[in-house]
C-alpha positions in Angstrom: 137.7 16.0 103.1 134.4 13.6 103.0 132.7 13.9 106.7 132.7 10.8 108.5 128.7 10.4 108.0 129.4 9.1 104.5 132.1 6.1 103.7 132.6 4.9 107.9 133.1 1.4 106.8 135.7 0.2 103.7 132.5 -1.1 102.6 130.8 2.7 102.5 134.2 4.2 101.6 133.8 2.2 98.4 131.0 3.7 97.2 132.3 7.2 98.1 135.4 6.7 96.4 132.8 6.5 93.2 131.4 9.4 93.7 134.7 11.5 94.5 136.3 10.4 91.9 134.3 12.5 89.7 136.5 15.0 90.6 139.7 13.9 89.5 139.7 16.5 86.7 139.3 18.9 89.3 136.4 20.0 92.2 132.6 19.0 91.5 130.6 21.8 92.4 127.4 18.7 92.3 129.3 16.8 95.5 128.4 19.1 98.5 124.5 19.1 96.9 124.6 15.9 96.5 125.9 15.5 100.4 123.3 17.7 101.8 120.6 16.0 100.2 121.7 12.7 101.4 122.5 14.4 104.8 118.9 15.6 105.1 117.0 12.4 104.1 116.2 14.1 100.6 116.7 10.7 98.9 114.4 7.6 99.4 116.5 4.6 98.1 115.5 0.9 97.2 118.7 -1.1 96.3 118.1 -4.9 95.1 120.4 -7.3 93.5 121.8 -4.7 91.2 119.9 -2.4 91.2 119.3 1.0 92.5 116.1 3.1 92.5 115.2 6.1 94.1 113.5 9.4 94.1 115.5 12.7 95.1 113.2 15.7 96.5 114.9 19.1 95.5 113.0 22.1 96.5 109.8 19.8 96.5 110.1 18.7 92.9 110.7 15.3 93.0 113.5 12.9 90.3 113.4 9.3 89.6 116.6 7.8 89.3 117.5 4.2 88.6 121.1 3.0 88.4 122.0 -0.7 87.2 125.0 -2.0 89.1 127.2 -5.0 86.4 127.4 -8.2 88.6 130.3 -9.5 89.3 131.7 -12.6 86.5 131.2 -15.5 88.0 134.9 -16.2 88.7 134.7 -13.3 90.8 131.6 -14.0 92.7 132.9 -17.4 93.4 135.9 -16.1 94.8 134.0 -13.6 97.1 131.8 -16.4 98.3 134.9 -18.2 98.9 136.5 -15.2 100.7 133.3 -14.7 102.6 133.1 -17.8 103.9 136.0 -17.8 105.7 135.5 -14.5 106.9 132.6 -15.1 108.9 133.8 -18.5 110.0 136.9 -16.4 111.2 134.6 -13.8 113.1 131.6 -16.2 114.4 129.3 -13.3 116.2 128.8 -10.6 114.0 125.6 -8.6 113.7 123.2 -10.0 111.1 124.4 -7.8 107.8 128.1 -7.2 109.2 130.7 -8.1 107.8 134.1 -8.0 108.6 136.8 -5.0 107.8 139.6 -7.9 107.4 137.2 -9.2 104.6 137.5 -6.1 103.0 141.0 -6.5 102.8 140.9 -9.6 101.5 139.2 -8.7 98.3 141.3 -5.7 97.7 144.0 -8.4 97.7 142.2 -10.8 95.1 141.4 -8.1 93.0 137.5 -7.2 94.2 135.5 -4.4 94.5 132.6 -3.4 95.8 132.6 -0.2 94.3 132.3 1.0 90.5 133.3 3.1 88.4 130.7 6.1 87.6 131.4 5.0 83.7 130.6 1.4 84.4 127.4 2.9 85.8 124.4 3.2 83.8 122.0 6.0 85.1 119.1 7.3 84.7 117.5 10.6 86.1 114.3 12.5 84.9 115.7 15.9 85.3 116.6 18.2 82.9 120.5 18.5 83.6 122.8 18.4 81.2 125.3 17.3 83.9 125.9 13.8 83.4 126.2 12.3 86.7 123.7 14.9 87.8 123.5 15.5 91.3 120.6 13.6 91.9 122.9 10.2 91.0 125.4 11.0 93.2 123.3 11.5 95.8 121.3 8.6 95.4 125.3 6.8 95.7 125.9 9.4 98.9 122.8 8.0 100.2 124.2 4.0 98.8 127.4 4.9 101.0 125.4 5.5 104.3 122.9 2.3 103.9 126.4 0.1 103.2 128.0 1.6 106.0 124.6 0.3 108.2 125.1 -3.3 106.4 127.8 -4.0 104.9 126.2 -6.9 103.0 124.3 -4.8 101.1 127.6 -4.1 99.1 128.0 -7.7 98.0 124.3 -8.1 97.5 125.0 -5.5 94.9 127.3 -7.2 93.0 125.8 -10.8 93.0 123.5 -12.2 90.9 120.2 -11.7 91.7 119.9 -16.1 91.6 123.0 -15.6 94.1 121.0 -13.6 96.5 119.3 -15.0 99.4 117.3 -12.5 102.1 119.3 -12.9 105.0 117.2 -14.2 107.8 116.2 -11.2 110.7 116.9 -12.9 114.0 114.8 -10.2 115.9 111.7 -10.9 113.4 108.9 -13.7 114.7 106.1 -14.2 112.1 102.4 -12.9 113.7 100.9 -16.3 113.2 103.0 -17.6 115.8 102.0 -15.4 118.4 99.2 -16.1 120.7 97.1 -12.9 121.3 95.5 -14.7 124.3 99.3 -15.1 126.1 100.9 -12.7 124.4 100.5 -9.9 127.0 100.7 -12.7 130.1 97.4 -13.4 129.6 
């Protein structure tokens, strides 16, 4: 069983699904690595409209991996926007980056995932393992799962165009030009 830690949201669980299913032929040795390294902040991950870069420190020797996440077809992304929509207009409140679990639902109903594949994939990782996904990948995904489970919308972010992606606005974030350093402190 997959701790809690990894995959707490459907939208996290998606991702993990990814990775377990790598061991439908049977149990990959690479998955509790590839956990630990995640687990113990081994991994420093930038994810961007579709893609996913990151470097994995193993016994202080450090792998770049970039993944490439396929976009959704447009029919698909349409539908999702379409979905999304009334989602949030159905749960006015949420968190900045939240998103709904009913939402969730919703796509598995029309057909959409968040998730892919690991043979829809395409990976690349400078180590030397013959081991393709090596356990570098799948813990850059391990690592995927936990930022998706912190915002969700990073999971459709993913699968969007990059035209279709707009930075969603930080509500707690004030620009420094608009503060005045002479009343900022109640002076």
């Amino acid at each position: 069983m997959i701790p809690a830690e990894f995959g707490a949201t459907p939208w996290g669980r998606a991702w993990v699904r990814t990775v377990a299913s790598t061991a439908s032929a049977g149990p990959n040795a690479l998955l509790p690595k590839a956990r630990s390294l995640a687990r113990n902040h081994a991994v420093t991950l930038s994810a961007t409209g579709g893609h996913l870069e990151a470097d994995v420190v193993v016994s202080g020797v450090g792998n770049r991996v970039r993944i490439e996440l396929p976009p959704w077809p447009t029919d698909v992304q349409e539908e999702a926007k379409r979905l999304i929509a009334k989602a949030m207009a159905d749960n006015r409140g949420l968190a900045p980056g939240d998103l709904p679990d009913t939402l969730d639902a919703e796509f598995r109903h029309h057909g959409i995932s968040v998730g892919i594949r690991l043979d829809d994939l395409v990976s690349e990782c400078g180590c030397r393992s013959r081991r393709r996904p090596c356990v570098h990948v799948l813990a850059t995904i391990y690592t995927l799962s936990q930022r998706v489970d912190e915002r969700p919308e990073l999971a459709i972010e993913l699968r969007m165009s990059p035209t279709e992606i707009a930075p969603p606005p930080d509500p707690d974030w004030i620009p420094l030009t608009r503060l005045d350093p002479d009343t900022f402190y109640g002076g």
